[in-house]
C-alpha positions as CSV (number, residue, x, y, z in Angstrom):
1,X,0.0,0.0,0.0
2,X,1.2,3.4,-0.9
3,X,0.6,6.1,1.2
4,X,1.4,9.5,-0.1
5,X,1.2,13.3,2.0
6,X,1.8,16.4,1.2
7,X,1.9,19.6,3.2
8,X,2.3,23.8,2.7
9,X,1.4,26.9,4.2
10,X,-0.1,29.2,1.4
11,X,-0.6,32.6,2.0
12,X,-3.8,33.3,1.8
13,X,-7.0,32.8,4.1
14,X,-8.4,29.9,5.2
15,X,-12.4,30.7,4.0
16,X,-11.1,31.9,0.7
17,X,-8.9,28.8,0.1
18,X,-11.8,26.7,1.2
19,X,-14.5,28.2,-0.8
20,X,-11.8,27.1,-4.0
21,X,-11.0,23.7,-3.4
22,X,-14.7,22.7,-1.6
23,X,-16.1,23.1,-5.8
24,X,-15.6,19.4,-6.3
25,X,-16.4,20.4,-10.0
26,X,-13.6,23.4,-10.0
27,X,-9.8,21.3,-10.0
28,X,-9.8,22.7,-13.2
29,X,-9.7,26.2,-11.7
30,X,-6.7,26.0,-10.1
31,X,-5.1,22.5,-10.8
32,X,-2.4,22.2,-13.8
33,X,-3.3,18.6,-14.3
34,X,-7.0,18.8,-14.8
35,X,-9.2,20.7,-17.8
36,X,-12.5,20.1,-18.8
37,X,-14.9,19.1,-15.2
38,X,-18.3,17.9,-15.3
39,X,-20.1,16.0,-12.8
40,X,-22.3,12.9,-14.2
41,X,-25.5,13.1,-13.9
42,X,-27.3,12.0,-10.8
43,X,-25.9,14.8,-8.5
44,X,-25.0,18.3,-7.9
45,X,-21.7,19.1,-7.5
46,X,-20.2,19.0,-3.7
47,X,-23.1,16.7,-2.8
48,X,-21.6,13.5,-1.2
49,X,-22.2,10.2,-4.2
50,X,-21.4,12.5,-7.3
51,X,-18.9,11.9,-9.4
52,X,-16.3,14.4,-11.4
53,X,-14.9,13.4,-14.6
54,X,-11.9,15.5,-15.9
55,X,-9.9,15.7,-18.8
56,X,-5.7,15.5,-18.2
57,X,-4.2,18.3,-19.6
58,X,-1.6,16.2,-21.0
59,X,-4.2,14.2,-23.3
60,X,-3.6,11.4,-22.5
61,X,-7.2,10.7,-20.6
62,X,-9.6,11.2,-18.4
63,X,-10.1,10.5,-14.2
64,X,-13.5,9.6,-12.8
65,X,-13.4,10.5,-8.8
66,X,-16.1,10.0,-6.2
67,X,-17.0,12.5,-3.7
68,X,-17.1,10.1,-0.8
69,X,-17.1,12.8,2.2
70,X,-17.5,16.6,2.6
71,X,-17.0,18.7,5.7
72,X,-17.3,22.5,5.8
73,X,-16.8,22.3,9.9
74,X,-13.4,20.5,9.3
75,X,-13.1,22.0,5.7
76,X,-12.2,18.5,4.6
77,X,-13.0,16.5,1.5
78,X,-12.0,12.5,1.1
79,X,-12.8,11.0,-2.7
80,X,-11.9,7.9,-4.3
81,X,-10.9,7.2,-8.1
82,X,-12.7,5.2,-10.1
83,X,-11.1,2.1,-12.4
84,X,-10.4,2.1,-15.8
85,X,-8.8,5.4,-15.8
86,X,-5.2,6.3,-17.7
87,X,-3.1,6.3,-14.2
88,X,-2.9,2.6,-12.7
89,X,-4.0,3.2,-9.2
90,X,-6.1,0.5,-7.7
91,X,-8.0,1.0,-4.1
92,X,-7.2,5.4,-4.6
93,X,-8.7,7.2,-1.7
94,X,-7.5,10.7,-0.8
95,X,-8.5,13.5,1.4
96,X,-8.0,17.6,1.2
97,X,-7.6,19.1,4.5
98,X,-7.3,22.9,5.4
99,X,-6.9,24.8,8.3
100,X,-6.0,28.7,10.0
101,X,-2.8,29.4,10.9
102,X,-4.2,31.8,13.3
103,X,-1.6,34.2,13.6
104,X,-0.9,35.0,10.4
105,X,-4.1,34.5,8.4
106,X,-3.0,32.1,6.2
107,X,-3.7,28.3,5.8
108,X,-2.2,25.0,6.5
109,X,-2.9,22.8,3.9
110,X,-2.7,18.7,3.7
111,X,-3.3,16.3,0.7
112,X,-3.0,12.6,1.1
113,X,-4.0,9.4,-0.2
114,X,-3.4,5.3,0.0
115,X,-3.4,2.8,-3.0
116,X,-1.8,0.6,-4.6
117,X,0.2,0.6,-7.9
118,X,-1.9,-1.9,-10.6
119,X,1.6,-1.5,-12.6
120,X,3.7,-2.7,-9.6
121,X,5.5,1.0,-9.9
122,X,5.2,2.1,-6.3
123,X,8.2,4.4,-6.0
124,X,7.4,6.0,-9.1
125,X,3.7,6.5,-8.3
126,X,4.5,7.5,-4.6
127,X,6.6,10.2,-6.1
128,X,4.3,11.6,-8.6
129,X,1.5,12.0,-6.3
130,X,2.9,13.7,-3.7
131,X,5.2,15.9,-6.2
132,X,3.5,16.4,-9.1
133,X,-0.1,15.7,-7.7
134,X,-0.3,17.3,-4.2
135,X,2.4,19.8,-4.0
136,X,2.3,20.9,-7.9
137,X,-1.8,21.7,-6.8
138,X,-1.1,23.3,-3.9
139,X,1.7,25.6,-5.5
140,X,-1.0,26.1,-8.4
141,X,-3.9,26.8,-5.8
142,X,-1.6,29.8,-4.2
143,X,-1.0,31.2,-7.2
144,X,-4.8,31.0,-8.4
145,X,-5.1,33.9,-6.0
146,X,-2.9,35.9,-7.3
147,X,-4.2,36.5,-10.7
């Protein structure tokens, strides 16, 4: 099992960073990897059971993810990926956490997940999560404020 983490401080306040990443329908707002959101039918977006599909910017497919659990008290969001996707992750389940950093008004952010590698890759895959994945987003989402 791979477990993957990612933390940062960015510099901007904890509602406003909250209110970006909470639109489960909105990676492609602030994300580098993702283009093109919709949720299927069935739900609304940020209602727990619907599911986002989004296009890779890189072309070469597109990720199905569930919104499994939603918290605005914790402003906390866990999701799963669906099979049959382009990256081989098996048994995905991540979470988005944010929180004040009460003394200087910014937030604390944390991105984690477990799975497993269906390509038997993990280093590779445990790398480009919490690089490219998590701390490539969470350079992106700071910078989403900025323009």
């Amino acid at each position: 099992m791979i477990k993957a983490y990612a933390s940062t401080i960015i510099a901007v306040p904890v509602d406003q960073v909250w209110a970006r990443v909470r639109d489960f329908n909105g990676l492609p707002n602030w994300h580098p990897a993702a283009t093109d959101s919709r949720i299927e039918e069935g739900f609304n977006a940020g209602e727990v059971g619907c599911v986002r599909n989004f296009a890779l910017t890189d072309g070469s497919g597109r990720i199905r993810e569930t919104l499994l659990a939603i918290s605005n008290v914790e402003r906390s969001l866990t999701y799963d990926m669906l099979p049959n996707g382009p990256l081989p992750f098996v048994n995905y389940v991540a979470t988005m956490k944010v929180s004040a950093i009460t003394d200087r008004n910014e937030t604390f952010a944390e991105w984690w997940a477990e799975f497993e590698a269906g390509d038997g890759q993990t280093a590779q895959w445990h790398s480009f999560v919490e690089n490219d994945v998590f701390l490539g987003g969470f350079r992106a989402l700071e910078q989403s404020f900025q323009s």
